[in-house]
KELONU-914501 format. One line per 3 residues: their letters; for each residue x, y, z of C-alpha. Coordinates in nm, 2 decimals. Layout:
<rs>
A) X/Y/Z  ...;
</rs>
This chain:
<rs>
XXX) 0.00/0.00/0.00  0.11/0.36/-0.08  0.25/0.57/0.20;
XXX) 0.05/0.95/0.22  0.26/1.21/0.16  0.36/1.44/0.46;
XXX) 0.22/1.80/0.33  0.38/1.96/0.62  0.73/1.90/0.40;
XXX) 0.62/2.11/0.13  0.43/2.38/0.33  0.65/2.71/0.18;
XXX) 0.47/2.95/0.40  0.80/3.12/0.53  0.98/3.15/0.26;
XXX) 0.95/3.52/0.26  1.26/3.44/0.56  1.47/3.25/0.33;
XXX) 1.39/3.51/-0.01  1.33/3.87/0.16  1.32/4.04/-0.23;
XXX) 1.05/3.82/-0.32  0.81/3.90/0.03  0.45/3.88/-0.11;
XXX) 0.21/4.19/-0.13  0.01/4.24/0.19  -0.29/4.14/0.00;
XXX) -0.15/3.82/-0.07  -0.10/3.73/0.33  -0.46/3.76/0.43;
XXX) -0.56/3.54/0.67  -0.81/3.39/0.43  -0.58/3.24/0.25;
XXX) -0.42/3.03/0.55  -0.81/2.84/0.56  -0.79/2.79/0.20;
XXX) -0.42/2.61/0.20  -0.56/2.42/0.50  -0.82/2.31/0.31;
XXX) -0.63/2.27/0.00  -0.37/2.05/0.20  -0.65/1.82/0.33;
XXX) -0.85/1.76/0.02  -0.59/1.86/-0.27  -0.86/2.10/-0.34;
XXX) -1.07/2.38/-0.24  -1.33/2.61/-0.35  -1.34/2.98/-0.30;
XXX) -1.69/3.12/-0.43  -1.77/3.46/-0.55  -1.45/3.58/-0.61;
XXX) -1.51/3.80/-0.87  -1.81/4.02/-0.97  -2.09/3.87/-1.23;
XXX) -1.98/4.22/-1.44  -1.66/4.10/-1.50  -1.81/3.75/-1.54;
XXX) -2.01/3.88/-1.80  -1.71/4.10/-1.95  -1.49/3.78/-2.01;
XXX) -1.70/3.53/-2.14  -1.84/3.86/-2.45  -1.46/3.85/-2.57;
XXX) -1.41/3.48/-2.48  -1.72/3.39/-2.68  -1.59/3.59/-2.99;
XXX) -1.24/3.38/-3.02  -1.42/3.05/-2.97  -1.39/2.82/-3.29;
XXX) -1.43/2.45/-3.37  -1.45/2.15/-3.09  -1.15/1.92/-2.96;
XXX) -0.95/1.73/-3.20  -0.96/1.38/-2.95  -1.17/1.23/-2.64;
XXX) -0.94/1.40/-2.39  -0.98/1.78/-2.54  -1.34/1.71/-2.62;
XXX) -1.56/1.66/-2.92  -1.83/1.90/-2.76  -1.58/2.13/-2.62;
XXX) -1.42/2.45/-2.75  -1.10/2.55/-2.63  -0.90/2.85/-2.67;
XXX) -0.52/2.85/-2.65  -0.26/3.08/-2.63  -0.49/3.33/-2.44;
XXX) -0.24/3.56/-2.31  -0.19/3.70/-2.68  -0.56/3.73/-2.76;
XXX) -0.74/3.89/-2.43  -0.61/4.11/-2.15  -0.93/4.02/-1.96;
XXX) -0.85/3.69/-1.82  -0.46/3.84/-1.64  -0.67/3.92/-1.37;
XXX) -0.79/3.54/-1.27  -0.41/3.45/-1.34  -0.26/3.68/-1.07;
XXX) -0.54/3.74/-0.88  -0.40/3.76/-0.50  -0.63/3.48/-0.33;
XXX) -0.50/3.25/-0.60  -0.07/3.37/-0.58  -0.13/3.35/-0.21;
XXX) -0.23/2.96/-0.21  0.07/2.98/-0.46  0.32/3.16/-0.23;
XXX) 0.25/2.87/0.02  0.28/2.58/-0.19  0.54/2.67/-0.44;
XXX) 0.90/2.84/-0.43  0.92/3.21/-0.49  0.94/3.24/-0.86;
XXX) 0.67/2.97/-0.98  0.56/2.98/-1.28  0.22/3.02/-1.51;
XXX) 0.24/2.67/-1.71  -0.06/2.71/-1.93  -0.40/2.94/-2.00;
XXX) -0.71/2.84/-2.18  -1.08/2.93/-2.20  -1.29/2.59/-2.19;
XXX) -1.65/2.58/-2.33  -1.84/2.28/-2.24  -2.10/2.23/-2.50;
XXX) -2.42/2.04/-2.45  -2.43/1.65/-2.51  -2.03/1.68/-2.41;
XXX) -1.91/1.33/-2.24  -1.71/1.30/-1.90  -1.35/1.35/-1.95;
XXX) -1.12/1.11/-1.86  -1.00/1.14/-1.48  -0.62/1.23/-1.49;
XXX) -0.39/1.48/-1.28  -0.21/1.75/-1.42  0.12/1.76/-1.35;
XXX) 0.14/1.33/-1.45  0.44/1.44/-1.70  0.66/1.51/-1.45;
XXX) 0.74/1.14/-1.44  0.86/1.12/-1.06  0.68/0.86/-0.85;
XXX) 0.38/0.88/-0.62  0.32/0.96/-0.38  0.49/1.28/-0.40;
XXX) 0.49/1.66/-0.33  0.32/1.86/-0.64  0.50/2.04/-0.89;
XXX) 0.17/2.21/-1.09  -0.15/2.34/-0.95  -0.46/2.48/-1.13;
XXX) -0.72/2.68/-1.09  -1.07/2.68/-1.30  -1.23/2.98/-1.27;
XXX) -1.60/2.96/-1.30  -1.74/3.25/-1.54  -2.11/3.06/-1.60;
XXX) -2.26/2.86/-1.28  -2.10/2.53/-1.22  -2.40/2.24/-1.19;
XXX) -2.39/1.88/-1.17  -2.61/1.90/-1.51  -2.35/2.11/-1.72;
XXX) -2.04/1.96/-1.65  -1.92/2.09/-1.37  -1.52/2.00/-1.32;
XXX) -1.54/1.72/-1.06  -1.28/1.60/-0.83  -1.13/1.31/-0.64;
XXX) -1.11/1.44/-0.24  -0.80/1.31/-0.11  -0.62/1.13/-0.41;
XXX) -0.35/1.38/-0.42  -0.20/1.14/-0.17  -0.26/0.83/-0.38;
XXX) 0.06/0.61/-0.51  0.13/0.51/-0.85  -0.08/0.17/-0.83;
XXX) -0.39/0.32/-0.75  -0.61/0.53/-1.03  -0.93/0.72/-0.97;
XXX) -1.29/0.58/-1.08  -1.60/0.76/-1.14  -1.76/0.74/-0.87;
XXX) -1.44/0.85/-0.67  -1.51/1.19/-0.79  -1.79/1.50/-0.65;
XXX) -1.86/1.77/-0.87  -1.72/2.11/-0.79  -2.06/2.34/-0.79;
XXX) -2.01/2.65/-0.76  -2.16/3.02/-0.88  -2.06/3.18/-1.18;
XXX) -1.74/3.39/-1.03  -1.59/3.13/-0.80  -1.29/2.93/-0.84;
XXX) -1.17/2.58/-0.76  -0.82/2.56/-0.68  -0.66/2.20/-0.70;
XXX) -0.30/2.04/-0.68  -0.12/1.88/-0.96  -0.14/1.56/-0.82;
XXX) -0.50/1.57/-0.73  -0.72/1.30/-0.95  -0.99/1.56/-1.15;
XXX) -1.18/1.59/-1.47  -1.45/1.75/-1.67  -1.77/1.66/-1.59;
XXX) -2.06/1.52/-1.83  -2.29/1.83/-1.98  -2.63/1.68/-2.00;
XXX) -2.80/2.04/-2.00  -2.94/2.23/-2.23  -2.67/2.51/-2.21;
XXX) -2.30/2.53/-2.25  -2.10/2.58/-1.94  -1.80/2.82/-2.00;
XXX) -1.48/2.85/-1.81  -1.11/2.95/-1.73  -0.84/2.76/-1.62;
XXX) -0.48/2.89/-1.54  -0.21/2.66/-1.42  0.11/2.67/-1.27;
XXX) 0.42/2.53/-1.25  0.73/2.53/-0.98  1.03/2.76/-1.08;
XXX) 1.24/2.47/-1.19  0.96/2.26/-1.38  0.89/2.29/-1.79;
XXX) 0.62/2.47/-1.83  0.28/2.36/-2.09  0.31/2.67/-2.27;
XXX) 0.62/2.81/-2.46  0.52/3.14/-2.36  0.87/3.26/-2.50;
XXX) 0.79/3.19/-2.86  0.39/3.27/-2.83  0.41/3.60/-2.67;
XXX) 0.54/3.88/-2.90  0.79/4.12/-2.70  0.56/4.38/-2.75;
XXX) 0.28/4.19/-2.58  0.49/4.11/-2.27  0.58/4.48/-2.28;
XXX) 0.20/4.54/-2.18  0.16/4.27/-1.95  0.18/4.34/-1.52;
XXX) 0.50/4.27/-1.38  0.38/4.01/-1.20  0.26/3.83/-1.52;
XXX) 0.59/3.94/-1.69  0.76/3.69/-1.46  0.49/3.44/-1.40;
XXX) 0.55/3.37/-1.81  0.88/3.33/-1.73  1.07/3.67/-1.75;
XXX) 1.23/3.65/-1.43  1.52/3.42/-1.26  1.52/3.11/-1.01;
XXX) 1.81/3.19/-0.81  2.08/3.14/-0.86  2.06/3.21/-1.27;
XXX) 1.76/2.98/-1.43  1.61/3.18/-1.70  1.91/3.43/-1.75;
XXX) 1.96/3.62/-2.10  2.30/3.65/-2.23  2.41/3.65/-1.85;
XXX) 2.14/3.88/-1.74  1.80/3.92/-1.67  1.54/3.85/-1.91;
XXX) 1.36/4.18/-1.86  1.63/4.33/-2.02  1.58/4.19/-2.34;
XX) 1.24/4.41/-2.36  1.45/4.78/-2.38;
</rs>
């Protein structure tokens, strides 16, 4: 039988000590934020409703709707779904899910300063669309389980999430599971939730989409991450024009990866990659 893994190993809560230059905004330390890693640690999930207005709900999905094209090319992507890729170089609506400071505070206590954003898409659940597959999302990092994470992910809930529209569900607990034990689907609850919320799960927690047997698509966004020292999804180096970075946040200048893992990972020529936008 599989040994759990200790989360108290990985807790980075202090490392603010140990990396002074990267200390968090204040709004990222809210004590909030401690009940939702506790939570997070116990489940390999948890849910943080109405995090965001139903205005700005309403703002994303009008441009997400407009860059919405044909349904997924396999089982796993979806036959009934339409995704959207490469979102950073089309919208500037969805940055604020991706740092939004409830979500880089879960981050700045699981991960090591300088984690990364591994991937973006918008997710449009049509009606009649299967179950996906149950999986976790950081699997390609092929170290064993049981095993500390190395991605998380957040899906970001911009219509309401219903057991009839296919809700993401997910597997309570199986982010401590071992290599010879695989989720089933009736290991799994759906994440409900109102149009705004968020559900914010480990890498290594068992998940998927749910069925849509509605009459109404259900339309999302997810944003992952990565640790520092982990290949990101997204080659956000080659998809991002300089002049697009130029207009991104600082803090999602170096959540795509311009910025350095101390001692030198991600340099330029010997020097910071920010430089290479003068």
């Amino acid at each position: 039988m599989s040994q759990q893994f200790d989360v108290r190993r990985y807790n980075k809560a202090d490392h603010a000590k140990t990396h002074p230059r990267l200390k968090p905004a204040p709004e990222r330390t809210a004590p909030e934020i401690d009940r939702d890693f506790e939570r997070l640690m116990r489940d390999g999930y948890v849910i943080i409703k109405n995090l965001i207005p139903q205005e700005t709900c309403a703002a994303i999905k009008a441009e997400g709707l407009a860059l919405l094209g044909q349904t997924g090319r396999n089982a796993f992507e979806g036959h009934q779904t339409q995704r959207v890729y490469n979102v950073l170089s089309k919208t500037r609506l969805t940055d604020q899910l991706a740092t939004h400071p409830r979500i880089l505070g879960l981050m700045d206590r699981l991960f090591e300063p300088g984690f990364l954003l591994s991937q973006s898409q918008i997710i449009n659940i049509l009606p009649g669309e299967a179950p996906q597959g149950l999986h976790h999302d950081d699997a390609f990092y092929r170290l064993p389980r049981p095993r500390q994470p190395l991605g998380a992910a957040t899906v970001w809930a911009i219509d309401d999430f219903t057991e009839d529209n296919g809700a993401t569900v997910v597997v309570p607990g199986s982010h401590h599971w071992g290599d010879d034990r695989a989720a089933k689907r009736e290991d799994a609850i759906p994440a409900v939730m109102p149009a705004g919320s968020v559900v914010f799960f480990l890498g290594t927690t068992w998940h998927g989409g749910g069925e849509n047997h509605s009459a109404g698509a259900r339309f999302a966004i997810t944003h992952q991450y990565c640790e520092a020292y982990m290949r990101q999804q997204e080659n956000y180096l080659l998809e991002l024009s300089k002049e697009t970075v130029r207009g991104l946040s600082p803090e999602l200048q170096a959540l795509v990866g311009y910025s350095i893992y101390p001692p030198f990972m991600g340099m330029v020529e010997g020097m910071h990659p920010l430089r290479t936008l003068e």
